[in-house]
C-alpha positions as CSV (number, residue, x, y, z in Angstrom):
1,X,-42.6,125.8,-109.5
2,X,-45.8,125.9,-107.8
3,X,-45.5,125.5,-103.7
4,X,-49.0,125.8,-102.5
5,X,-47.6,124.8,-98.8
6,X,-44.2,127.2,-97.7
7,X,-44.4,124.8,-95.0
8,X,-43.1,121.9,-97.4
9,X,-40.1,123.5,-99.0
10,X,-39.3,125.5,-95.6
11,X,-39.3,122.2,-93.6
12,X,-37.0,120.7,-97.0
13,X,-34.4,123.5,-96.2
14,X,-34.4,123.5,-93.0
15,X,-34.0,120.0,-92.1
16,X,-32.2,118.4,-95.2
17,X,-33.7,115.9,-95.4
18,X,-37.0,113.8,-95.2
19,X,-37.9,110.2,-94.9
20,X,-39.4,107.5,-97.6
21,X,-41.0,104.9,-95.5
22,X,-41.2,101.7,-96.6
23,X,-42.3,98.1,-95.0
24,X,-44.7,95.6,-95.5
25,X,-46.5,96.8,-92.2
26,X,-46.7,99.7,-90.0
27,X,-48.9,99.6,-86.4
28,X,-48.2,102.6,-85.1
29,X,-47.6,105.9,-87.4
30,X,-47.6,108.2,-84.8
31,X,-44.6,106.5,-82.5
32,X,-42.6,106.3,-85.9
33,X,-43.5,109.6,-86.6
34,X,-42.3,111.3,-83.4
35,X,-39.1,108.6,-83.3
36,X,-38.3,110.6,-86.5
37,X,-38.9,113.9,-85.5
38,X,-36.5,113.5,-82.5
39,X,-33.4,112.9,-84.9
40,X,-34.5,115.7,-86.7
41,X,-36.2,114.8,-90.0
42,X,-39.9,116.1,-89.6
43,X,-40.9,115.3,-93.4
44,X,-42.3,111.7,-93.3
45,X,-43.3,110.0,-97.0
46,X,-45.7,106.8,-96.0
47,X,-45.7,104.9,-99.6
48,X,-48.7,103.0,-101.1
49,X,-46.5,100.0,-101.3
50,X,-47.7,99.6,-97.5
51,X,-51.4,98.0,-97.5
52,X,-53.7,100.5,-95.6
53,X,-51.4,103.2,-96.4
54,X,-54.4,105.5,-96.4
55,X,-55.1,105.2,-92.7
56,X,-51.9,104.8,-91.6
57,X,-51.4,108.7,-93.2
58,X,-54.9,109.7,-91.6
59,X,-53.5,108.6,-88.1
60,X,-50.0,110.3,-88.4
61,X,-51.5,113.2,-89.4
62,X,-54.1,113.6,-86.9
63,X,-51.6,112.9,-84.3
64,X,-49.4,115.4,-86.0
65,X,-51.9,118.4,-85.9
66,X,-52.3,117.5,-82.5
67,X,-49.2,117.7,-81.6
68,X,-48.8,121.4,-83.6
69,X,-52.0,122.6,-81.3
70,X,-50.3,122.1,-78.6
71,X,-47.4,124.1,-79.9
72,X,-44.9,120.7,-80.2
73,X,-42.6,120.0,-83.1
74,X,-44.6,118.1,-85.3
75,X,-44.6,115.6,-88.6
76,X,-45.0,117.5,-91.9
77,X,-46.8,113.5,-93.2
78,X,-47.4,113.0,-96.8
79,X,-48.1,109.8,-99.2
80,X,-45.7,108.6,-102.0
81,X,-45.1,106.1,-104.5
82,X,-48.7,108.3,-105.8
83,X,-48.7,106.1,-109.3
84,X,-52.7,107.0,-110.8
85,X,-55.5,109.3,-109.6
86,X,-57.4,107.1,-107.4
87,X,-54.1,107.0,-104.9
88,X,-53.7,110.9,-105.4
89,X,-57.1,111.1,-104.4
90,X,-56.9,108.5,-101.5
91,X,-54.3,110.4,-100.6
92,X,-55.4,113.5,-100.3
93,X,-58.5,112.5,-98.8
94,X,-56.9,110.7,-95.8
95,X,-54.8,114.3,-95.0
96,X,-51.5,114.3,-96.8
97,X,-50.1,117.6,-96.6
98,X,-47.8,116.3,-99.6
99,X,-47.8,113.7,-102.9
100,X,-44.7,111.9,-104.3
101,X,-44.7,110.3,-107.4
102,X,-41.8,108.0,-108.8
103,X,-41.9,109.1,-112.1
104,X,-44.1,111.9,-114.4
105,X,-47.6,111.6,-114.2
106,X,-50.2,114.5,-115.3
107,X,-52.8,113.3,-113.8
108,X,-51.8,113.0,-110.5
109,X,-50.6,116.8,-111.1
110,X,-53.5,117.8,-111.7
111,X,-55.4,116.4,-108.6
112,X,-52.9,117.8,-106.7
113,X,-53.1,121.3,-108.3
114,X,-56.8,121.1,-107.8
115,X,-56.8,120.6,-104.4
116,X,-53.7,122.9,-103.5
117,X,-51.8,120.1,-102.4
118,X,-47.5,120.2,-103.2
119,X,-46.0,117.6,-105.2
120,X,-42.9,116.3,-105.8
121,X,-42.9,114.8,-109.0
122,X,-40.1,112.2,-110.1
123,X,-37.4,112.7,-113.1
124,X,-34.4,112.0,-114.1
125,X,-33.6,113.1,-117.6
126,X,-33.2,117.5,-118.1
127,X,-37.1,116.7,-120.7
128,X,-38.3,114.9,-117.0
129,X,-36.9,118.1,-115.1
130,X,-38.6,120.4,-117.8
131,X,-42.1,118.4,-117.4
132,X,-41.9,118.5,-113.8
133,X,-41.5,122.7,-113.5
134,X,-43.9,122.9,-116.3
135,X,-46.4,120.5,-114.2
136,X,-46.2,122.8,-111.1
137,X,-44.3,121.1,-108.7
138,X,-43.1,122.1,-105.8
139,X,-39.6,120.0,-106.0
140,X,-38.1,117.5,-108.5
141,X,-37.4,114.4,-107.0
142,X,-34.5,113.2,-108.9
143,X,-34.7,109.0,-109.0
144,X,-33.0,106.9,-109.1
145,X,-30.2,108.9,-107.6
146,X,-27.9,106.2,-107.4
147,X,-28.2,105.7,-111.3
148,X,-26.3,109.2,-111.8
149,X,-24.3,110.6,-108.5
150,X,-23.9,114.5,-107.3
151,X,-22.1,115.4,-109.9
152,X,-25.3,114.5,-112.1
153,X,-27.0,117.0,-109.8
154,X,-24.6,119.8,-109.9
155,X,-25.5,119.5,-114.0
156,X,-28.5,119.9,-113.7
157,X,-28.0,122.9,-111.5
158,X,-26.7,125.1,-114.7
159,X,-29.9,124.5,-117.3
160,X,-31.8,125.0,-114.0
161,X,-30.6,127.1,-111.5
162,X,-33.4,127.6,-108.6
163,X,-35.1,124.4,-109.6
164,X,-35.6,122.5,-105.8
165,X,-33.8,119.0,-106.3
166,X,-34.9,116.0,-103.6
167,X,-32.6,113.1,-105.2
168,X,-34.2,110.0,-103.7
169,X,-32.8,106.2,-104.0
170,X,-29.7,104.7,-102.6
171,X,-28.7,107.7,-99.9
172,X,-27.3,106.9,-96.7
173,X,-24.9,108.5,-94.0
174,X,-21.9,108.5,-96.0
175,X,-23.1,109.9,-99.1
176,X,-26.2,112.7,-98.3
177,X,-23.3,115.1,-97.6
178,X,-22.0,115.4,-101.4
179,X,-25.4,115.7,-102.9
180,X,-26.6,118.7,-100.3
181,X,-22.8,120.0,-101.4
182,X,-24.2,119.1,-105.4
183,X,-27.4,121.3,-104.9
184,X,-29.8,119.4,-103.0
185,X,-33.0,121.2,-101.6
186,X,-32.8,117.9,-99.1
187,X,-31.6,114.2,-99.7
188,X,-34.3,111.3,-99.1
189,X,-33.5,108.9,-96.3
190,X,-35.2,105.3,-97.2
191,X,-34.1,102.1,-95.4
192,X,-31.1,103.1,-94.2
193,X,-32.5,105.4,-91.4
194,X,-36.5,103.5,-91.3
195,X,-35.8,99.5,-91.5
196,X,-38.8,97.6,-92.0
197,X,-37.2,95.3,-88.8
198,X,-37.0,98.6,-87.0
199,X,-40.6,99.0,-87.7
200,X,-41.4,95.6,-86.5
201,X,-39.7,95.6,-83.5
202,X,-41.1,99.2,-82.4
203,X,-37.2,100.2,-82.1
204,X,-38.0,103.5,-82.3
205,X,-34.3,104.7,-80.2
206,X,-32.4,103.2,-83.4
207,X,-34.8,105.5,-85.9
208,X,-34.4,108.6,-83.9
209,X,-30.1,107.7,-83.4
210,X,-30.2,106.6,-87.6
211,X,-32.3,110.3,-88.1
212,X,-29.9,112.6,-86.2
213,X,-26.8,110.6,-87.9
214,X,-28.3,110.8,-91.1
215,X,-29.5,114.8,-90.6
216,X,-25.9,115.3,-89.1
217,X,-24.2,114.3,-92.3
218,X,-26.5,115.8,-94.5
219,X,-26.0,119.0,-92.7
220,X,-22.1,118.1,-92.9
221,X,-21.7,118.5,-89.3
């Protein structure tokens, strides 16, 4: 495993979790941002399903070193849904302090191991796991988590004991809990915390109350 930012993995452990935004548009990165960051989840994945994604990561993270200057608690923002070079490279360029990919992808390793950016590459199967550690990255997102449950996990936890696991895809409240318990570095929050009507209606109260519920019961507490 190759984390070329403590500050990924740390963040990872410490909170339990991270975010995967997704919606068709997002106006203002940095309210979203800090909504999220209130209930506790300070790892915030902006995906290049979202048109402009690139700007909308350049603005977050501005705000975000900003807001670390001044000694606040602050977004850790990175890109996801990284599919080819070009968006690695977009990516990167814009500020991401992280990359997620969906699935393996050498290429995108690469950039990222170039430019001493982590990345969290997808996998399911224990070959995808192998690829992944091989390829350097700093976690293994395990997707689609709800293809294989935590007991899938806490398999994968004997060939590869130390390996940092992020399953991501179909985790909510009632569920993050058994996959921390399964081995989880941190469980991936997607619509069930950041709705793309939450987004749209700038309700950023129900994001921070969905964070801290979700962070609670990752935390099993």
């Amino acid at each position: 495993m190759n984390d070329t930012d403590p500050a990924l993995l740390s963040t990872l452990r410490a909170d339990r979790a991270l975010t995967v935004v997704r919606a068709p548009r997002i106006d203002d990165p940095a309210a979203l941002c800090a909504a999220l960051v209130s209930g506790g989840i300070r790892t915030v994945e902006f995906t290049f399903t979202t048109p402009g994604v690139e700007q909308i990561v350049a603005e977050a993270v501005a705000v975000a070193a900003a807001a670390a200057e001044q000694g606040g608690a602050a977004a850790l923002v990175g890109a996801g849904t990284v599919t080819d070079e070009a968006k690695a490279e977009a990516a990167i360029a814009a500020g991401a302090r992280f990359i997620v990919t969906p699935g393996l992808h050498d290429g995108v390793a690469a950039i990222c191991r170039e430019a001493g950016i982590p990345f969290l590459l997808g996998a399911l199967s224990p070959s995808e796991v192998m690829r992944a550690v091989e390829a350097g990255a700093a976690a293994v997102k395990i997707f689609p988590a709800s293809l294989v449950g935590p007991g899938y996990l806490k398999d994968l936890a004997g060939p590869f004991p130390g390996v940092p696991f992020v399953p991501s895809g179909g985790l909510h409240a009632d569920n993050a809990a058994a996959w921390v318990q399964a081995g989880a570095l941190a469980v991936t929050a997607g619509s069930s915390v950041v709705s793309a009507a939450a987004i749209e209606a700038a309700d950023w109260s129900a994001v921070t109350d969905r964070a801290a519920a979700f962070v609670a019961a990752a935390k099993g507490s």
